[in-house]
C-alpha positions as CSV (number, residue, x, y, z in Angstrom):
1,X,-14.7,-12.4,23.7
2,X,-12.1,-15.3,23.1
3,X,-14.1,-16.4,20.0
4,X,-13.8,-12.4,18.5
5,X,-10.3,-12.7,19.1
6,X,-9.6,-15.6,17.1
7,X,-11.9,-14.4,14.3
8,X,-9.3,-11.2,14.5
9,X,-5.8,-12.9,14.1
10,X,-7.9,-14.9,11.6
11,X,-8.7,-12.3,9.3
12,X,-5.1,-10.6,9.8
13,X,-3.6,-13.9,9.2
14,X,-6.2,-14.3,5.9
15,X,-4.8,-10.5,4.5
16,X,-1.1,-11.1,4.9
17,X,-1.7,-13.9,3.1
18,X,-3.4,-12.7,-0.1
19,X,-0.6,-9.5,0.3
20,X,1.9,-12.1,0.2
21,X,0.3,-13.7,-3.0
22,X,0.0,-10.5,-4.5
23,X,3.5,-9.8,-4.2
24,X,4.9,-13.0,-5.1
25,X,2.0,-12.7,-8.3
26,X,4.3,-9.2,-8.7
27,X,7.6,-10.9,-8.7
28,X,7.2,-13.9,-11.0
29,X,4.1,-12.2,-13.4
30,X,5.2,-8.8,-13.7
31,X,9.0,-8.4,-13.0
32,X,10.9,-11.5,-14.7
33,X,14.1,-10.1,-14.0
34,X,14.0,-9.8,-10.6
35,X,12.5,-13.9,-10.4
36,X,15.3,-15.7,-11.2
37,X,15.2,-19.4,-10.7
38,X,16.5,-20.0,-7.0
39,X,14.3,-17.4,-6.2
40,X,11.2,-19.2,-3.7
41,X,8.0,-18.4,-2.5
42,X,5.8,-19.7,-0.5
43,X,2.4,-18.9,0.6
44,X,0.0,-20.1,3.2
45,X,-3.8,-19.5,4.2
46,X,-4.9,-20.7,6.9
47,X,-7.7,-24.4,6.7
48,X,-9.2,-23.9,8.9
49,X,-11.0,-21.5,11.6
50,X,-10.8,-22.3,15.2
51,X,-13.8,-20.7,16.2
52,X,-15.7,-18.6,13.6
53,X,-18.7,-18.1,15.7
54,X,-18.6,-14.5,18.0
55,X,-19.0,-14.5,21.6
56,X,-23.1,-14.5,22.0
57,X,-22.3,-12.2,24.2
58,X,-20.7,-9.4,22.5
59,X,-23.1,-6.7,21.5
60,X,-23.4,-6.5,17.8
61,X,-22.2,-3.5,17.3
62,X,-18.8,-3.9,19.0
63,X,-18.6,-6.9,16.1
64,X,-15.1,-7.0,14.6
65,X,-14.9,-4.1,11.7
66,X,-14.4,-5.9,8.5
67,X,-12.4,-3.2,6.6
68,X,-10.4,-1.8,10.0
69,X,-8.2,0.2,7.4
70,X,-10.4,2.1,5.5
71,X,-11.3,5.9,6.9
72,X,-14.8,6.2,8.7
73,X,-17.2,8.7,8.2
74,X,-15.9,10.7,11.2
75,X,-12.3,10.5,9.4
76,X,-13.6,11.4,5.8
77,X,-15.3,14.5,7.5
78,X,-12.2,15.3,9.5
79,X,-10.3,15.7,6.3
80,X,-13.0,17.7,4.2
81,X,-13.2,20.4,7.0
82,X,-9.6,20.4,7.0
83,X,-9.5,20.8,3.0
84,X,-12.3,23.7,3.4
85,X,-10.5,25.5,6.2
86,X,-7.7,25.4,4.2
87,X,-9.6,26.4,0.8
88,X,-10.8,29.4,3.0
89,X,-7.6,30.5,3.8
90,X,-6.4,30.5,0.2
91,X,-9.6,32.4,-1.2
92,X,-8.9,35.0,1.8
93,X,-5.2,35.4,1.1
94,X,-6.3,35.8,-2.6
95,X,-8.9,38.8,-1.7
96,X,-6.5,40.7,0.2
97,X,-3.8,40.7,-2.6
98,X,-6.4,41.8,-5.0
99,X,-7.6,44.2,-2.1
100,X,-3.7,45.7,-1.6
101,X,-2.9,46.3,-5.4
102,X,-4.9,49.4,-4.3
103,X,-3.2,52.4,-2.3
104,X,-6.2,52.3,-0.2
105,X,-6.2,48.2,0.2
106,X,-2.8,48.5,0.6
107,X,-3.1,50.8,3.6
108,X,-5.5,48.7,5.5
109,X,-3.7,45.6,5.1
110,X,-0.9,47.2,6.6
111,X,-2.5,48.5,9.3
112,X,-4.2,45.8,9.8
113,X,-0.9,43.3,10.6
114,X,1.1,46.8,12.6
115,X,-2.0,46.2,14.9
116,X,-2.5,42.5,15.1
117,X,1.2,41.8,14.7
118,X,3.5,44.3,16.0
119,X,0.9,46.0,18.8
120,X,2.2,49.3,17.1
121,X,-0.6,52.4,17.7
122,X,-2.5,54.5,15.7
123,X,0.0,56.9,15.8
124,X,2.6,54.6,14.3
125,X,0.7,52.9,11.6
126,X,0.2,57.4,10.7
127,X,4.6,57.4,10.7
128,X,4.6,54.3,8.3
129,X,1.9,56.2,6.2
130,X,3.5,58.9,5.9
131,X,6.5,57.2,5.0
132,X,5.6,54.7,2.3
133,X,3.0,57.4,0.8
134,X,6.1,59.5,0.3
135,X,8.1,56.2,-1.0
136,X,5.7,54.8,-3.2
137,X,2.3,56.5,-2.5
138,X,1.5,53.1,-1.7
139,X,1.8,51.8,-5.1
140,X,3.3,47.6,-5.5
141,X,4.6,48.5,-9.0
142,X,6.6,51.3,-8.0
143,X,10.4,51.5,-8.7
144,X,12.9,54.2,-8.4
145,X,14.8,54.1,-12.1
146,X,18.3,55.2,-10.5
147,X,18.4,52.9,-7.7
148,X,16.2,50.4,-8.7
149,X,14.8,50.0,-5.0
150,X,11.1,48.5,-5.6
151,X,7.7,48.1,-4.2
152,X,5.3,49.4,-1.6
153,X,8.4,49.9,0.7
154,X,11.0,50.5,-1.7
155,X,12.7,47.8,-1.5
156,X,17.1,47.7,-2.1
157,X,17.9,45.8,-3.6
158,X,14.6,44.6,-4.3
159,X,15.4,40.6,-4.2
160,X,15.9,41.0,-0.4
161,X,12.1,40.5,-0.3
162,X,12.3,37.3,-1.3
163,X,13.4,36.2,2.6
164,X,9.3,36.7,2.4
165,X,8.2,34.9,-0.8
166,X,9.3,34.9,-4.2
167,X,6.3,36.9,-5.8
168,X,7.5,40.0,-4.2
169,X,6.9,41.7,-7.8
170,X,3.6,41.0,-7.8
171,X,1.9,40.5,-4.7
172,X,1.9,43.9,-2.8
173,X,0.9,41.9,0.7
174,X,4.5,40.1,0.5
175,X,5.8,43.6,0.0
176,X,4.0,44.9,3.2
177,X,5.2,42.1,5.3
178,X,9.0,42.5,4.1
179,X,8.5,46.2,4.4
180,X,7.1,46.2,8.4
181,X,9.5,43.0,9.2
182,X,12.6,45.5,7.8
183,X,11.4,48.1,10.3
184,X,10.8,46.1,13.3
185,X,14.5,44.8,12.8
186,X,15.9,47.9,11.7
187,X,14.3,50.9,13.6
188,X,12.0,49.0,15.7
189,X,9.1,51.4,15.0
190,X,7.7,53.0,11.8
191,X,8.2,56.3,13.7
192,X,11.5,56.1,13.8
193,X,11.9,54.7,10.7
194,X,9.9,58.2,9.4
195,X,12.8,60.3,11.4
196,X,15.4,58.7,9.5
197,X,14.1,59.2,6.2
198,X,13.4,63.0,7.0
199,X,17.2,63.4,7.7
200,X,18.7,61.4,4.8
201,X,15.9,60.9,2.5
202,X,16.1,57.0,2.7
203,X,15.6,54.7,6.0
């Protein structure tokens, strides 16, 4: 065990070496101006190896790993499932803004976050249909000429749903996600959200 230790500061000893001819390589090759001449470097690699041989009795497997800083295999496939999940998620987020530039799409999307979001019932997610179909009719494009309030939820002014994301114009699922978040905060359920607009015409 003594022996693999010594082979280990060794090999450390070995690589801050060759990094520290590398560097002073850099320096004097590569960046004259920084080299002047009262500049000094020195290098040293170790003669000689006080014991080179590994304990005989250290399995040969548990043998020092001669490139410690490189990712294993069990690393490189930690990061490509990380890359796929997150490939997934993109390719899923891009199918349900396809899916919502439909009224239809639109409509499940949304009740699909009032239920896994906000707990709200059936009979809420029927308030907030009523009231965006009467808005909008569920349309991402839509916009009201003489107050220029926008989107899905009718948005005004529209730019507040950037507190969301910035594609608000085009992606109707930032619009539906502004649009519940406005009447969580606001009325706390689409219900009474729907009330409102059938006294004043607006909520």
């Amino acid at each position: 065990m003594k022996g693999l230790l010594n082979l280990l500061r060794l090999i450390r000893a070995r690589r801050l070496s060759i990094l520290s001819a590398a560097m002073a390589f850099f320096l004097f090759a590569i960046e004259p101006s920084y080299a002047s001449g009262t500049m000094q470097a020195s290098v040293t690699i170790p003669s000689s190896i006080q014991s080179s041989t590994p304990d005989p009795t250290t399995p040969p497997d548990e043998l020092l790993d001669p490139n410690p800083n490189s990712p294993t295999l069990i690393e490189l496939d930690a990061v490509k499932a990380v890359d796929a999940n997150e490939m997934a998620l993109v390719s899923l987020a891009s199918r349900q803004i396809e899916m919502a530039k439909k009224p239809d799409g639109a409509r499940a999307i949304a009740k699909e976050i009032t239920t896994s979001k906000y707990n709200w019932s059936s009979t809420e997610f029927s308030c907030l249909n009523q009231l965006w179909t009467k808005e909008s009719n569920w349309r991402y494009q839509a916009r009201n000429k003489s107050s220029g309030a926008h989107g899905i939820p009718q948005a005004l002014p529209a730019t507040k749903m950037e507190t969301i994301g910035t594609d608000w114009r085009t992606n109707p699922v930032t619009q539906i996600t502004w649009g519940l978040k406005y009447i969580e905060v606001r009325y706390k359920t689409p219900c009474k959200a729907l009330k409102k607009f059938k006294r004043s015409r607006w909520y």
